[in-house]
Every structure is written in structure tokens, then in C-alpha cells.
Backbone as JSON Lines, residues from 0, in Angstrom:
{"i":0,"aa":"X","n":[0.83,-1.19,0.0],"ca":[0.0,0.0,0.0],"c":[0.87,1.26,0.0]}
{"i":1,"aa":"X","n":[2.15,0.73,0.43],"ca":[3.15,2.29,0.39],"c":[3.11,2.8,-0.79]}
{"i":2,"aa":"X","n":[3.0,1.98,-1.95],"ca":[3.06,2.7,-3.27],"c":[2.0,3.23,-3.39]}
{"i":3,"aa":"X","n":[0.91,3.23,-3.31],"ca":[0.01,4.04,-3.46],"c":[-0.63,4.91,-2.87]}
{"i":4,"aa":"X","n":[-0.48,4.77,-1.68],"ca":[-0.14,6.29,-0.76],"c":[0.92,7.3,-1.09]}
{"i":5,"aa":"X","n":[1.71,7.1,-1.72],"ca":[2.72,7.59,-2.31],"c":[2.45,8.57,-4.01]}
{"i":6,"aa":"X","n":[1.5,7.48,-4.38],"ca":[0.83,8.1,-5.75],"c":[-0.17,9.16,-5.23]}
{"i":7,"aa":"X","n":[-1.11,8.33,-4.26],"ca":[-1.91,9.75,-3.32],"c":[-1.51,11.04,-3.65]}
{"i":8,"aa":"X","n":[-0.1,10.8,-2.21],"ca":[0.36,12.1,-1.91],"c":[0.67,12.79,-3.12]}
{"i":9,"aa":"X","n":[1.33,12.4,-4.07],"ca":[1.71,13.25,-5.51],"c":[0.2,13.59,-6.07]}
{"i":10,"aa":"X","n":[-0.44,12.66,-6.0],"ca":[-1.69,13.36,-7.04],"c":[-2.31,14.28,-6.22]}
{"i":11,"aa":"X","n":[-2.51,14.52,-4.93],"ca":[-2.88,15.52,-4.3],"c":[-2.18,16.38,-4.09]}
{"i":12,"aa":"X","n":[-1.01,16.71,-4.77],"ca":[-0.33,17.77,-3.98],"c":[-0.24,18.42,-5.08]}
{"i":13,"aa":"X","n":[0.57,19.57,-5.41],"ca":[0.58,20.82,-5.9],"c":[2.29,20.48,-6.85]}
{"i":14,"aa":"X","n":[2.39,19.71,-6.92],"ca":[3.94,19.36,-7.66],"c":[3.49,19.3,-9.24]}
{"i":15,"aa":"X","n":[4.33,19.71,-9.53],"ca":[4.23,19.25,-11.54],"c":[4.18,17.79,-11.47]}
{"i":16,"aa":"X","n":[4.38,16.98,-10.96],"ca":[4.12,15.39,-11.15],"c":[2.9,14.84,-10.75]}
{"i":17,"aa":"X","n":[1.63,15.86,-10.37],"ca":[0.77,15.37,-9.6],"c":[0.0,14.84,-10.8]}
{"i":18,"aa":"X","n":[-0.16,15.72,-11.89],"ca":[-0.78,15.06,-13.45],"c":[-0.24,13.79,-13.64]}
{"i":19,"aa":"X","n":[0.91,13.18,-13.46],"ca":[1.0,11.46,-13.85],"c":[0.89,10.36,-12.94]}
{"i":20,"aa":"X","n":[0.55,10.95,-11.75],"ca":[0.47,10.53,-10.65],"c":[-0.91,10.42,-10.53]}
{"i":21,"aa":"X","n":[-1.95,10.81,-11.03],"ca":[-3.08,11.07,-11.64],"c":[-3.49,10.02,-12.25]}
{"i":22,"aa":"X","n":[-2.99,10.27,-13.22],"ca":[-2.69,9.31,-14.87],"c":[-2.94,7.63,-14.6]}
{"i":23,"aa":"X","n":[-1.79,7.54,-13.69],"ca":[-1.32,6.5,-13.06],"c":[-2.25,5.59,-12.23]}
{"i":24,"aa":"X","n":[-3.03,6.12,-11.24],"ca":[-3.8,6.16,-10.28],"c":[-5.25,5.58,-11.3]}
{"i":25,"aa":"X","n":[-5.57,6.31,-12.18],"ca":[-6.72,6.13,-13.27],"c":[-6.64,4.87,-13.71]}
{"i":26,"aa":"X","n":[-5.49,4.49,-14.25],"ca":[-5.23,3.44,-15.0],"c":[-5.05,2.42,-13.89]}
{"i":27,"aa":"X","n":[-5.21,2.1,-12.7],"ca":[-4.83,1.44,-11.42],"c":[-6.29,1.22,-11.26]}
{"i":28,"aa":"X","n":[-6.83,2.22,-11.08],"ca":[-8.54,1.88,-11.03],"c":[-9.33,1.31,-11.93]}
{"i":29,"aa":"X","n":[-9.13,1.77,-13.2],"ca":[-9.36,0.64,-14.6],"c":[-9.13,-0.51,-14.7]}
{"i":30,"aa":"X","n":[-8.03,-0.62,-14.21],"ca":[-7.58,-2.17,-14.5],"c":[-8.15,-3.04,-13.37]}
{"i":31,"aa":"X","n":[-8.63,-2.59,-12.21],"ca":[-9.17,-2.86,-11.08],"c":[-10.5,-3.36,-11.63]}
{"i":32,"aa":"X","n":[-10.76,-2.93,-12.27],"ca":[-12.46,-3.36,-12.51],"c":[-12.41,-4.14,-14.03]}
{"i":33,"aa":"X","n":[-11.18,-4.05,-14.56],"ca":[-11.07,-4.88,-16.05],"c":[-10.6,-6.44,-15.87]}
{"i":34,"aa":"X","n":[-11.23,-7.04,-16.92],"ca":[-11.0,-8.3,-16.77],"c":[-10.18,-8.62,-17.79]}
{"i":35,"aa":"X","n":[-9.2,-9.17,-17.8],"ca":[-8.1,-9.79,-19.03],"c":[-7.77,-11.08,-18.81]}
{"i":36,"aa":"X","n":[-7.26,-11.98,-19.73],"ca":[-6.9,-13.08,-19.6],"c":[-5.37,-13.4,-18.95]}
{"i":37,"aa":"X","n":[-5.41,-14.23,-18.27],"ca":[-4.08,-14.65,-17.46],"c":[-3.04,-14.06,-17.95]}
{"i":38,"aa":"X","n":[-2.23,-13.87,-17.9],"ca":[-1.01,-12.9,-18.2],"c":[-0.95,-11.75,-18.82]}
{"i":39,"aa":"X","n":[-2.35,-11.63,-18.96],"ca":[-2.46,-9.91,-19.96],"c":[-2.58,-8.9,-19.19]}
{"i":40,"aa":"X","n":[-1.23,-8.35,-19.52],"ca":[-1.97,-6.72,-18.37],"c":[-2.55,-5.02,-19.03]}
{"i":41,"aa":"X","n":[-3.07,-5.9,-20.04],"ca":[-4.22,-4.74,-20.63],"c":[-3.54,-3.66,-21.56]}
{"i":42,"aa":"X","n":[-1.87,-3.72,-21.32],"ca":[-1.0,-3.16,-21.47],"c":[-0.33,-2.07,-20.56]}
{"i":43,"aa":"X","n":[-0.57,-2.35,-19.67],"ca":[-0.23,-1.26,-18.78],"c":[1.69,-1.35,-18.98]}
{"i":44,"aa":"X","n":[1.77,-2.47,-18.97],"ca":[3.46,-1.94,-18.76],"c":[4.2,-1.51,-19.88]}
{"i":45,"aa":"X","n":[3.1,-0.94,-21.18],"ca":[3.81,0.06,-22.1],"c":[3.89,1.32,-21.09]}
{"i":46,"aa":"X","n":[2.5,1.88,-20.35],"ca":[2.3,2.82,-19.67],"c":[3.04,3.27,-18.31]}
{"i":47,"aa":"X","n":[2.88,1.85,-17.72],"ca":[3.56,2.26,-16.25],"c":[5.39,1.75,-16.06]}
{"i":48,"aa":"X","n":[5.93,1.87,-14.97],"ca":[6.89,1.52,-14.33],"c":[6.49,-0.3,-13.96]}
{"i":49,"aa":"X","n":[7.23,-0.93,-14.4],"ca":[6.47,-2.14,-14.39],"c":[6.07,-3.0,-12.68]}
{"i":50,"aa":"X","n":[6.78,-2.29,-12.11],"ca":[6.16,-2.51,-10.57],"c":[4.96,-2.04,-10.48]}
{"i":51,"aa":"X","n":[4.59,-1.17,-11.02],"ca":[3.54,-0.64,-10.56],"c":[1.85,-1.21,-11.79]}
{"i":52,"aa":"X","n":[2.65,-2.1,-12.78],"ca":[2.03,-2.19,-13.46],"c":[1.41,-3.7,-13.6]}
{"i":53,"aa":"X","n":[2.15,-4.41,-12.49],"ca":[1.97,-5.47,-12.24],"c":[0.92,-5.24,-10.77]}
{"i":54,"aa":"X","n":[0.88,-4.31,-10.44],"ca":[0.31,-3.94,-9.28],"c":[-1.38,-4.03,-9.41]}
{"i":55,"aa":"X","n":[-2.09,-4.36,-8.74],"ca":[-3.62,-4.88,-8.53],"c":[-4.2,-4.07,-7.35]}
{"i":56,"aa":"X","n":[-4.89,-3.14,-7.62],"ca":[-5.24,-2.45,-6.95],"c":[-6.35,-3.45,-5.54]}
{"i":57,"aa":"X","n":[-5.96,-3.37,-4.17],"ca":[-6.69,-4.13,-3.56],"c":[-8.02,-3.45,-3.37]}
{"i":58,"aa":"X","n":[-9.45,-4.31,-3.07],"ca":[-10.98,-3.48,-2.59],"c":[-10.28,-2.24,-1.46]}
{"i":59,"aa":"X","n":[-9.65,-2.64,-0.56],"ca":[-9.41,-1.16,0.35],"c":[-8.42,-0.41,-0.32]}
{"i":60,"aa":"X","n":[-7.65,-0.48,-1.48],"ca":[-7.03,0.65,-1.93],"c":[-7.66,1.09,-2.83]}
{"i":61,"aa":"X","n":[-8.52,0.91,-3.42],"ca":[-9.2,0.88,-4.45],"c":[-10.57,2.33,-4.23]}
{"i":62,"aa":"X","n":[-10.92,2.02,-2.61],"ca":[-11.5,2.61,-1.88],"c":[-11.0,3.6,-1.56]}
{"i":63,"aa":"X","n":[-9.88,3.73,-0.88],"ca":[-9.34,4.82,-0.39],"c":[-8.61,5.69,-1.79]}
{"i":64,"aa":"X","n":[-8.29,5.07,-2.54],"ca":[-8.26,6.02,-3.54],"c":[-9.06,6.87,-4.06]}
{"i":65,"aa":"X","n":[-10.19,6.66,-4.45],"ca":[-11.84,6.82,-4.94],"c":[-12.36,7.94,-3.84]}
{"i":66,"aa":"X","n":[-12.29,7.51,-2.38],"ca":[-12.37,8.69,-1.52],"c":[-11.39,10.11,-1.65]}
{"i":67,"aa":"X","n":[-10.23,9.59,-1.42],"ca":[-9.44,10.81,-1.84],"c":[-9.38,11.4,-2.74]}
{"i":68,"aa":"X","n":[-9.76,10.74,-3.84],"ca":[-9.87,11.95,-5.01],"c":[-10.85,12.72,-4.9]}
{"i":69,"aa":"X","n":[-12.36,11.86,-4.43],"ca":[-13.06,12.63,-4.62],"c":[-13.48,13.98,-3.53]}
{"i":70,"aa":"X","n":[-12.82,13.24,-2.32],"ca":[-12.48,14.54,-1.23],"c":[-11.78,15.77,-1.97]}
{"i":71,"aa":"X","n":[-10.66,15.44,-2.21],"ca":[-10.08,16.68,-3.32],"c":[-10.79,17.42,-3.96]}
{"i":72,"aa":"X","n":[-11.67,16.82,-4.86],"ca":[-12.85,17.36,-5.85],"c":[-13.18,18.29,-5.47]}
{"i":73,"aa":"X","n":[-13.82,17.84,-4.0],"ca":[-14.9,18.51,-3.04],"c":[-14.18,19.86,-3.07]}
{"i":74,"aa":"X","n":[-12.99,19.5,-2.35],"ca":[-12.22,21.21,-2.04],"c":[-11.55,21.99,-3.01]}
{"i":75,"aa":"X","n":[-11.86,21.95,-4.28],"ca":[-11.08,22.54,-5.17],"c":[-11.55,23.49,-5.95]}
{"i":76,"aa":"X","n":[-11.11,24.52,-5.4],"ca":[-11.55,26.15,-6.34],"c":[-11.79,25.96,-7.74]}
{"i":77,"aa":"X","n":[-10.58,25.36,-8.48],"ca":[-10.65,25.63,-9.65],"c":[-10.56,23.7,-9.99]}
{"i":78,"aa":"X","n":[-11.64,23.59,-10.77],"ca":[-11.61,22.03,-10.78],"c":[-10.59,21.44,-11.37]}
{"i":79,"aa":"X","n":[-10.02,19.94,-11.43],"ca":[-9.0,19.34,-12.17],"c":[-9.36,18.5,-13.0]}
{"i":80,"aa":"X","n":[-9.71,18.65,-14.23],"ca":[-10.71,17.67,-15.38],"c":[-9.53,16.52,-15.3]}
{"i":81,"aa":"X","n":[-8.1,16.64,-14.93],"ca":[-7.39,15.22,-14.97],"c":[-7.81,14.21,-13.54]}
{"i":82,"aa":"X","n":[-7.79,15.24,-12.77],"ca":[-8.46,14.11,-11.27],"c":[-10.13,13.2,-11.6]}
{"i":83,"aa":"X","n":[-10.55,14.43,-12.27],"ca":[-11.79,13.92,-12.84],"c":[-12.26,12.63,-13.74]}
{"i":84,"aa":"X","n":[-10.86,13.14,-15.16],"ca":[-10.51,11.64,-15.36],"c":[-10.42,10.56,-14.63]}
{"i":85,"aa":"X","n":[-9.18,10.62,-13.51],"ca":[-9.41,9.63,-12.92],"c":[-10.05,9.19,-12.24]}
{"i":86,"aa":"X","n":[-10.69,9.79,-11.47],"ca":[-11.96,8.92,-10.76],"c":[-12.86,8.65,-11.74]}
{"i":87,"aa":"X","n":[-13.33,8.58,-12.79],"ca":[-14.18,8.33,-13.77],"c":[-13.18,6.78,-14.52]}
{"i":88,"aa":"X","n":[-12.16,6.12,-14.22],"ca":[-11.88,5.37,-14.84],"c":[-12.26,4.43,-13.79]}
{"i":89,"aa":"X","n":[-12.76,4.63,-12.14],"ca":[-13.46,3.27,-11.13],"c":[-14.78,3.03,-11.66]}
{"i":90,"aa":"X","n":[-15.28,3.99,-12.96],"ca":[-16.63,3.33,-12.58],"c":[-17.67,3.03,-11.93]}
{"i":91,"aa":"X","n":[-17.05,3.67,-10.64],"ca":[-17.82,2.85,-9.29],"c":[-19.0,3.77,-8.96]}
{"i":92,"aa":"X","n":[-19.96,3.38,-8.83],"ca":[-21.19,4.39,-8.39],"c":[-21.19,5.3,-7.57]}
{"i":93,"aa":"X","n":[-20.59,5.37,-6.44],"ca":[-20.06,6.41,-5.57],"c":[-19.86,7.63,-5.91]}
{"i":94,"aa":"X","n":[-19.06,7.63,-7.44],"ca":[-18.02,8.8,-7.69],"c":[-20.28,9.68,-8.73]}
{"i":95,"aa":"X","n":[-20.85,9.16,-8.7],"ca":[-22.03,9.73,-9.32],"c":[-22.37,11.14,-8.53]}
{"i":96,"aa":"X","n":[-22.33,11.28,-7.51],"ca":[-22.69,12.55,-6.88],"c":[-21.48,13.34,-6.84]}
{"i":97,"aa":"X","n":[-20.54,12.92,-7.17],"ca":[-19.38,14.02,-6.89],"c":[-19.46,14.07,-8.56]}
{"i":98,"aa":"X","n":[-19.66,13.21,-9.12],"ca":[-19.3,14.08,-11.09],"c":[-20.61,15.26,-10.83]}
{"i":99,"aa":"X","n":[-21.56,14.37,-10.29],"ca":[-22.76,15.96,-10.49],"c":[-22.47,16.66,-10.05]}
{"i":100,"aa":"X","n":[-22.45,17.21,-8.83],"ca":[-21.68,18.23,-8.07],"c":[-20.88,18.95,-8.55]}
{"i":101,"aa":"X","n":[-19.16,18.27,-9.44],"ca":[-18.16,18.85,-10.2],"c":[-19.11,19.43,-11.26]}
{"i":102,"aa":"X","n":[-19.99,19.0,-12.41],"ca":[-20.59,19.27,-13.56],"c":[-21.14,20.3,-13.1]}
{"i":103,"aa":"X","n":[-22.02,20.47,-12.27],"ca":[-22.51,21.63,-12.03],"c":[-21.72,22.88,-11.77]}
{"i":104,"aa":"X","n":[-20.84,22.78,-10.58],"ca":[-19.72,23.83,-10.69],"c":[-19.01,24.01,-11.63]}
{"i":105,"aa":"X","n":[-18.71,22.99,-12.31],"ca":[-18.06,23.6,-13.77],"c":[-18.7,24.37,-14.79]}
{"i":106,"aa":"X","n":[-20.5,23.87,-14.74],"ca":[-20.8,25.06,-15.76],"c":[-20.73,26.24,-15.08]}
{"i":107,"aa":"X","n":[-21.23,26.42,-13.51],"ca":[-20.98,27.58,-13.35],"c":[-20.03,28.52,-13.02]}
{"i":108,"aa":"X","n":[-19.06,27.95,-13.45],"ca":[-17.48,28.98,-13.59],"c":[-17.22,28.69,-14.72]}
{"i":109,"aa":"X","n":[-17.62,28.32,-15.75],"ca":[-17.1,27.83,-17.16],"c":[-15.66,27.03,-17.62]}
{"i":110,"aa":"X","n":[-16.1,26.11,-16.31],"ca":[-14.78,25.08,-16.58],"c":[-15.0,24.54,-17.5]}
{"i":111,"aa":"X","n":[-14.66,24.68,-18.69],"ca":[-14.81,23.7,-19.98],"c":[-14.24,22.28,-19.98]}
{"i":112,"aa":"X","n":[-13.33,22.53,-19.91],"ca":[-12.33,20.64,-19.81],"c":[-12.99,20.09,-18.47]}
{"i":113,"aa":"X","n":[-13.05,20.49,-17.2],"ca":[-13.88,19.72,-16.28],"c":[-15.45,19.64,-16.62]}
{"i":114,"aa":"X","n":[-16.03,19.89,-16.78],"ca":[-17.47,20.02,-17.53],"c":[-17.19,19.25,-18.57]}
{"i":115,"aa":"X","n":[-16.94,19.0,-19.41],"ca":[-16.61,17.84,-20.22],"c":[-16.49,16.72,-19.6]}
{"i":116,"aa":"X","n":[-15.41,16.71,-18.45],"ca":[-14.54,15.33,-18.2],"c":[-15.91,14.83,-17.4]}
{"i":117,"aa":"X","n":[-16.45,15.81,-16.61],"ca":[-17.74,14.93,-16.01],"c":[-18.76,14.41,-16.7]}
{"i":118,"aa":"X","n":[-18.84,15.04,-17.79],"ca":[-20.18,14.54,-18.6],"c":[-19.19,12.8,-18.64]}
{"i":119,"aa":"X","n":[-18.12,13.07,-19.51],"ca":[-17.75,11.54,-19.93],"c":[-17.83,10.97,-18.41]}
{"i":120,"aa":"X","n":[-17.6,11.17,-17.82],"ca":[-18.03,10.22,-16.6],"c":[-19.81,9.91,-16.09]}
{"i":121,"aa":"X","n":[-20.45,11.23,-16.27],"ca":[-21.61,10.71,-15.84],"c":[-22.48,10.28,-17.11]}
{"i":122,"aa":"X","n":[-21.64,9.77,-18.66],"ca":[-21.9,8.75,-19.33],"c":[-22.24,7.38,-18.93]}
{"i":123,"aa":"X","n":[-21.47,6.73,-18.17],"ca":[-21.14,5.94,-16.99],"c":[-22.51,5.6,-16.59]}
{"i":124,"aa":"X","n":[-22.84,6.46,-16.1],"ca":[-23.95,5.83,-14.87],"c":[-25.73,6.05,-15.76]}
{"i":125,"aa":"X","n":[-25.86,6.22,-17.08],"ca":[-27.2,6.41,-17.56],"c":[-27.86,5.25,-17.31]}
{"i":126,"aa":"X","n":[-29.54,5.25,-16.68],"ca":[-30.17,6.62,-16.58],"c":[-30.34,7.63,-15.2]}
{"i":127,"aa":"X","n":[-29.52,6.71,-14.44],"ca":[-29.29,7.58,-13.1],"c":[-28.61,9.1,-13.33]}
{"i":128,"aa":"X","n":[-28.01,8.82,-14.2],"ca":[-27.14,10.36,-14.53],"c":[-28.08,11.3,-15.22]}
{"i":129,"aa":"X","n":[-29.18,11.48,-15.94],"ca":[-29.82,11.5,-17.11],"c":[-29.97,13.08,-16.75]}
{"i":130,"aa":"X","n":[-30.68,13.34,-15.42],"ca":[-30.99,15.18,-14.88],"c":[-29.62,15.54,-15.13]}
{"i":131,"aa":"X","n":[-29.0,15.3,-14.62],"ca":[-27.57,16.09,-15.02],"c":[-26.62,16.31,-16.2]}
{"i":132,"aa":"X","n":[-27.21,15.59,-16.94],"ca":[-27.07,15.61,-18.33],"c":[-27.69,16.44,-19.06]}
{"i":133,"aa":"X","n":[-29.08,16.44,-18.79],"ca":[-30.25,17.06,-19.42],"c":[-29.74,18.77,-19.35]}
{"i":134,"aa":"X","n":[-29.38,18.94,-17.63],"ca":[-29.11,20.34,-17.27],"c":[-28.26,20.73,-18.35]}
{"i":135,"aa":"X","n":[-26.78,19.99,-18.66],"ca":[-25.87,20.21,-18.96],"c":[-26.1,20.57,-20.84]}
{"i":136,"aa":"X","n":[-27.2,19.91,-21.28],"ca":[-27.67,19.96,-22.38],"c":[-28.52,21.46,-22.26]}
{"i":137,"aa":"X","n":[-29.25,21.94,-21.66],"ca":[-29.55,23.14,-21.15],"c":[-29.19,24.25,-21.27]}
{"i":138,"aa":"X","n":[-28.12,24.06,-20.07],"ca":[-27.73,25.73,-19.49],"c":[-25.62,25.54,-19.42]}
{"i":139,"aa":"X","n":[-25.4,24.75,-21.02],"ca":[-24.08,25.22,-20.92],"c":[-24.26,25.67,-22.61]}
{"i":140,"aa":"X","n":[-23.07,25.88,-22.75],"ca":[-22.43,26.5,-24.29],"c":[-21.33,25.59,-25.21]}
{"i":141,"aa":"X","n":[-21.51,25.86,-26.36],"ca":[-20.31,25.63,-26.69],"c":[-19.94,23.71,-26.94]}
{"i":142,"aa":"X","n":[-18.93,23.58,-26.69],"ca":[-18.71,21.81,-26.75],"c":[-19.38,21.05,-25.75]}
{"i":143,"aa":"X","n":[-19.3,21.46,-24.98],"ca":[-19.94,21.02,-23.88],"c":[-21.23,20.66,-23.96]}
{"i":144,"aa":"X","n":[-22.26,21.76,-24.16],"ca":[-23.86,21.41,-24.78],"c":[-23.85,20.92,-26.16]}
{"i":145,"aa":"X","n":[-22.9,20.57,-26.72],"ca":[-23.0,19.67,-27.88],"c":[-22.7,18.41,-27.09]}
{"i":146,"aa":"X","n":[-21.67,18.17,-26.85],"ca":[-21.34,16.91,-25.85],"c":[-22.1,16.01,-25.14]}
{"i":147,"aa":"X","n":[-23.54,16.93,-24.31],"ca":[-24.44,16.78,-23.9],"c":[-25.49,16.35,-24.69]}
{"i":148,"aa":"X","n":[-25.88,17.53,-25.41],"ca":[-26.54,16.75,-26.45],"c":[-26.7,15.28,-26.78]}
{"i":149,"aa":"X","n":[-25.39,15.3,-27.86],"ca":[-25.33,14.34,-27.79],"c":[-25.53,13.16,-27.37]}
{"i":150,"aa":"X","n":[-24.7,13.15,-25.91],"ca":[-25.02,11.79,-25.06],"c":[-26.91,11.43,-25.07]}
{"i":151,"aa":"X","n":[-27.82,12.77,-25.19],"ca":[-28.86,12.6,-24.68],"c":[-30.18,11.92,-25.91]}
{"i":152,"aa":"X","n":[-29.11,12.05,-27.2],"ca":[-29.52,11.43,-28.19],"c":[-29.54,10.04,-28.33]}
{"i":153,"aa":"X","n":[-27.92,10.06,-28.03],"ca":[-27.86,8.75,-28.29],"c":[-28.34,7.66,-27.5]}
{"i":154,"aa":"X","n":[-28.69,7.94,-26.07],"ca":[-29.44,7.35,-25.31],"c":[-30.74,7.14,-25.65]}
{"i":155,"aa":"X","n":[-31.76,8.21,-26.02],"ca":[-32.75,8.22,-27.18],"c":[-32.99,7.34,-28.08]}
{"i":156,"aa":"X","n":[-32.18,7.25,-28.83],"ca":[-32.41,6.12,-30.23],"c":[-31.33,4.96,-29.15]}
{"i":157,"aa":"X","n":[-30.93,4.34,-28.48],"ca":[-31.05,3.29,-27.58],"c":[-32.11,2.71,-26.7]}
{"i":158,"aa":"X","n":[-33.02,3.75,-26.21],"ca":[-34.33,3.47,-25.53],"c":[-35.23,2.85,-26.82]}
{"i":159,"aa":"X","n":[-35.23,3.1,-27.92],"ca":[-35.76,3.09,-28.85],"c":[-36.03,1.71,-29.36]}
């Protein structure tokens, strides 16, 4: 677990390395919930340090990661569409009220790249996500309410 308390501390902190530390962390949570065949590691060890790529994220790190990011979320003036990424690569239902939450504050400061990164996450969870989508189809501008759109189409001719 030292290694990934370690990725923690970098992705939460304020260092120029906290973006791959990020990165890293995302792809740790992905692979956590991906299934591959016996010796395949999805490719991660083009991506990672191969210690770390052989690494299996355990249910309690997996957890405590997922919390901490999204604690971060919570406190962050100016949002981080890369933290966002990564908690959007667990999948995990949890992270659904914190993408709404982020989406919403992002339209209303006109975070474009975070407002994005949440929509692709609260892709994820349709039709539980669907109001926050709808909003986002609404009352944003630009790529974003196309983005929205979108998603709200294509869900459309899927109900269909």
C-alpha cells in the first residue's frame, strides 16, 4: 500500500508530477475493474513503471483512492478535469454525486475541460445520470452542450 499512498500524496499535492500521478492512479482503477486473460496486463506496462504495473489495486485501496480523489474534488476552487478523469476510470457508483456536483460547478465557472470530463463520466452511470445531463444539455455552451446533447440522443435512439 506504500506505493500508493505515495501516488496519493503526488496526485494531491501541488507538484508538476501530480498530473502522472493522476494518470497512473486512473489506470490502477481501470484495470481494477477490467478483466483480461491470465497474463495480460491490458498493457499497462507500455504505460507504467512495471512494478507498478503489475500492481492490482486491492478493494481497500481501491476505496481509499476513490475517496481521496473525490475529497479533493470537493475542495477545489478551480476544478482538475485530470483528477476527474481519474476517478471516472473506477466506474464505481459512488463517484455519481461528486461528477454531479463537479458538472454543475463547472458550468458555473465555465470550466470547460472539467465540464466535459464529467459529462464523460456521468456517461457511466445512464439513466441515473440522465438530470444532469439534461441540465448540462440546457444551461451550458459551446462543446460542452454539444457533448451533452449528444449523449442525450444517443441514449434516445437506444431506448428506442
Amino acid at each position: 500500500m506504500t506505493a500508493i499512498n505515495d501516488l496519493l500524496a503526488t496526485a494531491l499535492s501541488r507538484r508538476v508530477a501530480s498530473t502522472g500521478a493522476l494518470g497512473t492512479l486512473g489506470l490502477l482503477l481501470e484495470v481494477a475493474r477490467a478483466t483480461h486473460p491470465a497474463g495480460d496486463d491490458g498493457g499497462l506496462a507500455d504505460l507504467l513503471h512495471p512494478e507498478l504495473a503489475r500492481h492490482r489495486l486491492t478493494d481497500t485501496e481501491r476505496r481509499k483512492v476513490i475517496e481521496e480523489l473525490s475529497r479533493k474534488l470537493w475542495r477545489q476552487r478551480t476544478l482538475n478535469h485530470s483528477l476527474i478523469w481519474a476517478l471516472n476510470k473506477s466506474a464505481d457508483p459512488v463517484i455519481l454525486p461528486v461528477l454531479e456536483r463537479a458538472l454543475n460547478r463547472a458550468l458555473k465557472s465555465g470550466q470547460q475541460d472539467a465540464a466535459s470530463e464529467a459529462l464523460n463520466g456521468l456517461a457511466l452511470f445512464w439513466p441515473d445520470s440522465a438530470a444532469a445531463v439534461k441540465y448540462a444539455a440546457q444551461h451550458s455552451e459551446g462543446d460542452v452542450k454539444a457533448q451533452a446533447q449528444d449523449l442525450l440522443e444517443r441514449w434516445d435512439l437506444a431506448d428506442r
